[in-house]
C-alpha positions as CSV (number, residue, x, y, z in Angstrom):
1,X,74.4,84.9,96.1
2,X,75.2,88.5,97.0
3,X,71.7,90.1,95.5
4,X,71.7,91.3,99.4
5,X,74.4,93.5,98.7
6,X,72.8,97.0,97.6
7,X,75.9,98.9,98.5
8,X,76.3,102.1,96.2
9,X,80.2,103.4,96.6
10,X,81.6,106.2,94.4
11,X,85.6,105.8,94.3
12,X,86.7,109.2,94.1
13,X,88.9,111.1,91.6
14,X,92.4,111.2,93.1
15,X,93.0,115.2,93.4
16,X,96.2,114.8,92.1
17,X,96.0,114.3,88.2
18,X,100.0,114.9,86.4
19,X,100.3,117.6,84.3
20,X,102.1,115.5,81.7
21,X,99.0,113.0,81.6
22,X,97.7,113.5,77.7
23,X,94.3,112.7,78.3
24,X,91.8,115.2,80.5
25,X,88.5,114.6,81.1
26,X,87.3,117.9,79.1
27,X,88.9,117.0,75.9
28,X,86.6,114.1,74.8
29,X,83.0,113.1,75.2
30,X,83.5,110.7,78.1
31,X,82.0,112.6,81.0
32,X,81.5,110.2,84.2
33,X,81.1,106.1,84.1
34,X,79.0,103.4,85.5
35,X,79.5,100.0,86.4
36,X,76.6,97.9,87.5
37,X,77.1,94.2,88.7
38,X,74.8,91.2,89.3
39,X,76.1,90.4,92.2
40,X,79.5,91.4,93.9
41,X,82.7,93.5,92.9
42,X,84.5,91.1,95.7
43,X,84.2,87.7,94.0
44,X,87.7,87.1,92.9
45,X,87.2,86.5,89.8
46,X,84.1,88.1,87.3
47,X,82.4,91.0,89.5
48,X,86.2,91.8,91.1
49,X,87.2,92.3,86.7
50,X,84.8,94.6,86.5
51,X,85.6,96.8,89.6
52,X,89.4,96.9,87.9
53,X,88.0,98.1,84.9
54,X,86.5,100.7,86.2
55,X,89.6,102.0,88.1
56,X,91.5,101.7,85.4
57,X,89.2,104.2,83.4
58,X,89.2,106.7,86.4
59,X,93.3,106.9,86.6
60,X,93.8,106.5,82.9
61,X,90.9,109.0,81.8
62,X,90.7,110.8,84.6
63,X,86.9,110.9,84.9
64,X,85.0,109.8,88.3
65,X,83.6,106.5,88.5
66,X,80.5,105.1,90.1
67,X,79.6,101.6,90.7
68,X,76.5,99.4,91.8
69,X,75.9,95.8,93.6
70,X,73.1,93.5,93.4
71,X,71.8,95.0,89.8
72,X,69.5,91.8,89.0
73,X,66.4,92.8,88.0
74,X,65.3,95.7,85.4
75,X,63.5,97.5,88.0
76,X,67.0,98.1,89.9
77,X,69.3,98.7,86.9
78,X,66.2,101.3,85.3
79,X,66.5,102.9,89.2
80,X,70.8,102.5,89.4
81,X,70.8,103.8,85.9
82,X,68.2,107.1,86.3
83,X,70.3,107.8,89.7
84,X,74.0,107.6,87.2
85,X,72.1,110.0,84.9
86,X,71.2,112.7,87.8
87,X,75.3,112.3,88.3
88,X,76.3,112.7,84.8
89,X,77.0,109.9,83.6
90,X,77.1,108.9,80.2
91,X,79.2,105.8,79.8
92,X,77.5,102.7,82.0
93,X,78.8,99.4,81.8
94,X,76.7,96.5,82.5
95,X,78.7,94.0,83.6
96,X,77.2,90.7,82.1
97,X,75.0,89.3,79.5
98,X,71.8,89.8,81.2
99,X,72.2,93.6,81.0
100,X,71.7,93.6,77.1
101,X,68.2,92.6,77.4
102,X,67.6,95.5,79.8
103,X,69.4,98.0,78.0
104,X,67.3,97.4,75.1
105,X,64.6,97.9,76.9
106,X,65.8,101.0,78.8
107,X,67.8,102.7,76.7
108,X,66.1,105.0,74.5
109,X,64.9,106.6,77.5
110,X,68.4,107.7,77.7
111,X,69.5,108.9,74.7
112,X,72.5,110.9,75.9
113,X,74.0,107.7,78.3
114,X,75.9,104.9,75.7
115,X,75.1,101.5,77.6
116,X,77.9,98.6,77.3
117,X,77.2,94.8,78.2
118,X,78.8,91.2,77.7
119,X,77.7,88.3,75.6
120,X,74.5,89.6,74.8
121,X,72.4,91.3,71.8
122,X,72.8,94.7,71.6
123,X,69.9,95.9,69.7
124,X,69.9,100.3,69.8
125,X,71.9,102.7,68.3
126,X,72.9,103.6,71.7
127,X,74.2,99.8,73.3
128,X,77.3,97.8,72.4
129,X,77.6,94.3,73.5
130,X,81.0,93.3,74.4
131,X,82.2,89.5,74.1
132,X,85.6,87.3,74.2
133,X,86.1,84.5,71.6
134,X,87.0,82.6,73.8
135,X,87.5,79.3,71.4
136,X,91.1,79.5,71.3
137,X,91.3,80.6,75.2
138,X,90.0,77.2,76.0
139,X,92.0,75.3,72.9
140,X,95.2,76.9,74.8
141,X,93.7,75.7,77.8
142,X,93.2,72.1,76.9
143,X,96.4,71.6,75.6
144,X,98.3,72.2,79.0
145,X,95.6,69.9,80.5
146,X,96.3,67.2,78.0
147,X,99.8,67.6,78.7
148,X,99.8,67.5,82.1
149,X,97.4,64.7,82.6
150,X,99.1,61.5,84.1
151,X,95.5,60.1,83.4
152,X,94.9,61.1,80.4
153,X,91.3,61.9,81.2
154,X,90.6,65.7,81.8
155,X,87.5,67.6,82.0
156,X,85.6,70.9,81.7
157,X,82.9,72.4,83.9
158,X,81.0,75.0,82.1
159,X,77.9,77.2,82.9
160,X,76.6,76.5,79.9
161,X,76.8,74.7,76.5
162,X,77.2,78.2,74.4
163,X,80.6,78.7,75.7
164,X,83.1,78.3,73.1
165,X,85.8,77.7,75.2
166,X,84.1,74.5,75.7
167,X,84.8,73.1,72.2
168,X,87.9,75.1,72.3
169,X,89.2,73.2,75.2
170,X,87.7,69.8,74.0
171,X,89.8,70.3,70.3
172,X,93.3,71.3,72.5
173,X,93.5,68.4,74.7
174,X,92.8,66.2,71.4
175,X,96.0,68.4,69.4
176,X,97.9,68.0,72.4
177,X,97.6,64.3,72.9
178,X,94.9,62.3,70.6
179,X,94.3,59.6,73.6
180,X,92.7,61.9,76.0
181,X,89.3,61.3,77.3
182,X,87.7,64.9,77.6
183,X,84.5,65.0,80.3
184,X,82.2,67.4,79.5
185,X,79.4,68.4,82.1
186,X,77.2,71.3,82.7
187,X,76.1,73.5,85.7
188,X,73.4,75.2,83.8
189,X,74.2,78.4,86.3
190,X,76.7,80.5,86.4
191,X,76.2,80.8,90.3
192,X,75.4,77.2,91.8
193,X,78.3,76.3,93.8
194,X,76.6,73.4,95.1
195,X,75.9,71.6,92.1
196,X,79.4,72.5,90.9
197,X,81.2,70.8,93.6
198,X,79.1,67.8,93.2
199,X,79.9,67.6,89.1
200,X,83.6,68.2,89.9
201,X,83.4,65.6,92.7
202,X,81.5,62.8,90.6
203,X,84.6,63.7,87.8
204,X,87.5,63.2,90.0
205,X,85.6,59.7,91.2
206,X,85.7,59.2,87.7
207,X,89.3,59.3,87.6
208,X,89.7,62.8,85.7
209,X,92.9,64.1,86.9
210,X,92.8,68.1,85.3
211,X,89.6,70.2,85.2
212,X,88.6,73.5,83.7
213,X,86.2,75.1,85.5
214,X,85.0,77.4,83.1
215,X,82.5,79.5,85.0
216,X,83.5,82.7,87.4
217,X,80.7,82.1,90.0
218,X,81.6,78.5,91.1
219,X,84.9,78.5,89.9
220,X,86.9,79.6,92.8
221,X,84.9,77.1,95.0
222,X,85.8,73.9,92.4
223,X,89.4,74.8,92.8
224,X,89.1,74.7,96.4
225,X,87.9,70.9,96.0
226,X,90.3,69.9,93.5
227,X,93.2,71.2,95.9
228,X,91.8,69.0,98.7
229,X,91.8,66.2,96.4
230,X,95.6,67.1,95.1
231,X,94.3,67.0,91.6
232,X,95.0,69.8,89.1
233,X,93.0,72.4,87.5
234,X,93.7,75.4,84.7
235,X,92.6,78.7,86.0
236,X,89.3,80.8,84.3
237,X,89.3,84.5,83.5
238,X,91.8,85.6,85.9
239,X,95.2,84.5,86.2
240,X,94.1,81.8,89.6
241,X,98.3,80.6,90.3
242,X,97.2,82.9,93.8
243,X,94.6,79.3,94.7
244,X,97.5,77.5,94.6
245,X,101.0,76.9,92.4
246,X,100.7,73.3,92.4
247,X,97.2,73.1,91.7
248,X,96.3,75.9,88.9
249,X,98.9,74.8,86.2
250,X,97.6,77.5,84.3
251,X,95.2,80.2,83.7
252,X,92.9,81.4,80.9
253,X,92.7,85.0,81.1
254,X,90.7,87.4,79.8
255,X,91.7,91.1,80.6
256,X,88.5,92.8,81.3
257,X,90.1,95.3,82.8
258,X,91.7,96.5,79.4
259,X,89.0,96.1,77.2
260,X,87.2,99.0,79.6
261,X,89.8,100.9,79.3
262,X,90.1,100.5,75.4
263,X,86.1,100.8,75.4
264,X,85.8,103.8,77.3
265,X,88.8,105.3,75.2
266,X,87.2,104.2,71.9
267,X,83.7,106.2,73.2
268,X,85.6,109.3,74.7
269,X,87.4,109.9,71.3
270,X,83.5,109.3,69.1
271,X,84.8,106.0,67.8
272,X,82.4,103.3,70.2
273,X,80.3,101.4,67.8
274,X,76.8,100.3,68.9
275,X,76.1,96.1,68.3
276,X,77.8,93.6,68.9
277,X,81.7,93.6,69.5
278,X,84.1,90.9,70.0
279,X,87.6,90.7,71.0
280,X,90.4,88.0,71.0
281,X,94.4,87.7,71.5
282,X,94.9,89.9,68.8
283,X,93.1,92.9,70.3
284,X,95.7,92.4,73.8
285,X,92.9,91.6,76.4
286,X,93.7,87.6,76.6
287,X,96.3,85.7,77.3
288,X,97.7,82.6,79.4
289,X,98.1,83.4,83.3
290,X,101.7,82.3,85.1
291,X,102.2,78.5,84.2
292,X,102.9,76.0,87.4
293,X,106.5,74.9,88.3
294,X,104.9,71.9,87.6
295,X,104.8,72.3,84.2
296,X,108.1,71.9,82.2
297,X,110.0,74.5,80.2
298,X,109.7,73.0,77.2
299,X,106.6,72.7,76.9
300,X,105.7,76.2,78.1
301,X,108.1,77.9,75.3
302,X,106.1,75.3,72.8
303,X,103.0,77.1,74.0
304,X,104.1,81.0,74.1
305,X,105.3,80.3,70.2
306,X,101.7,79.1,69.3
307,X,100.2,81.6,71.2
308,X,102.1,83.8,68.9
309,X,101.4,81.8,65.7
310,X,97.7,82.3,66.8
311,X,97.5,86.5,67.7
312,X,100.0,87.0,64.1
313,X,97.9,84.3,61.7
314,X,94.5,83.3,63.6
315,X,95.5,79.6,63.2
316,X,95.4,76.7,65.9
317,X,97.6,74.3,65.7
């Protein structure tokens, strides 16, 4: 999509860091982080997390941040990451799941960086792989669409059948209302708007009246469809009520942006571990997005107490 875009920008440290801030930069091992992204930091939703993240690390850690574009191939991310090295960096995030692969590849050439990626493998002492379970995300998310449904049929649009929040939504809408007819189709892309549009098209013909479109690269563009049609939609990794109050009736959120920060933190103070990490409501980096006027009062106190049931206990209901 944006593979074009090799821009290499450098956000700079503001020169005015607070005395009463706890944190400086010399105190812990953090030195300088990376951020490398497939594609874009300006897609609204997965690239534009990552971007956040980093910023957040720079004014809460007070270390300069450097980021790259169009990091899809090892070649690039091996050149990105020696470049990041010459600048002293020694925290770089990769920011998805095709970046554990590489890392594993790359990273014992680097023995002083720590590498961070998504949903992957993270196979050397020196890589984490981050992920969200993301089951209950999409259970939460199914039961406002099964709620809101005058049709009771409602559907999800994934990337691909891995996802958890697939199931997750599939087994809300059921809990929420046992005569729902959940559709279930596949992009088999995280990037292929085209195909998307024509899934989400073939669903509302279908008569689905509330979809998830669980994937960051097509998503916005699906929600732009469903609006035309005045159908619904819940929102996907970032709080999405901006595409539209009466269209996103809610939003699955993962906070991205926090579980850099907490990352970063957790490596500045010796305490990153290397594999493979995962993260849900109880750690504070998900949570449900601002709910439609749409949907009633009621029913969004009903969801806010299971919400808490589930980050205290771990149980659905």
């Amino acid at each position: 999509m944006h593979g074009m875009l090799y821009r290499y920008g450098m956000i700079l440290l503001s020169l005015f860091i607070l005395g009463s801030c706890s944190a400086t930069k010399s105190e812990g091992k953090l030195k300088k982080v990376g951020l490398l992204v497939p594609e874009t930091i300006s897609d609204q939703v997965w690239g534009t997390k990552g971007y956040k993240g980093i910023l957040k690390i720079q004014s809460n850690l007070h270390v300069d941040v450097y980021y790259k574009e169009g990091m899809n191939s090892e070649a690039a991310v091996d050149r990105a990451v020696k470049e990041l090295q010459q600048k002293g960096v020694n925290l770089i995030f990769g920011h998805g799941s095709e970046y554990a692969d590489y890392f594993n590849d790359i990273s014992n050439k680097y023995p002083q960086i720590h590498f961070v990626s998504f949903n992957g493998d993270a196979k050397n002492p020196n890589t984490t792989s981050l992920s969200f379970k993301a089951y209950a995300m999409g259970f939460f998310g199914g039961m406002v669409a099964a709620h809101m449904s005058k049709a009771k049929k409602v559907g999800v649009l994934a990337a691909y059948e891995w996802q958890p929040e697939v199931e997750g939504f599939y087994q809300g809408a059921l809990a929420e209302n046992k005569n729902t007819k959940v559709t279930i189709n596949y992009v088999g892309n995280w990037d292929d708007e085209n195909k998307a549009v024509q899934l989400v098209d073939h669903m509302m013909n279908e008569g689905v009246d509330v979809i998830y479109p669980a994937g960051d690269g097509f998503n916005v563009p699906v929600i732009e469809r469903v609006k035309d049609r005045g159908l619904y939609v819940i929102g996907f990794v970032s709080d999405q009520s901006d595409l539209g109050e009466t269209t996103v009736l809610a939003s699955t959120v993962q906070q991205v942006d926090k579980l850099y920060v907490k990352v970063a933190d957790q490596f500045n103070q010796g305490k990153l571990k290397s594999g493979n990490l995962s993260f849900d409501f109880q750690d504070g980096v998900m949570s449900m997005g601002k709910y439609s006027p749409l949907v009633d009062k009621e029913f969004i106190r009903k969801m806010n107490h299971q919400i808490t049931v589930y980050t205290k206990t771990g149980k659905l209901p």
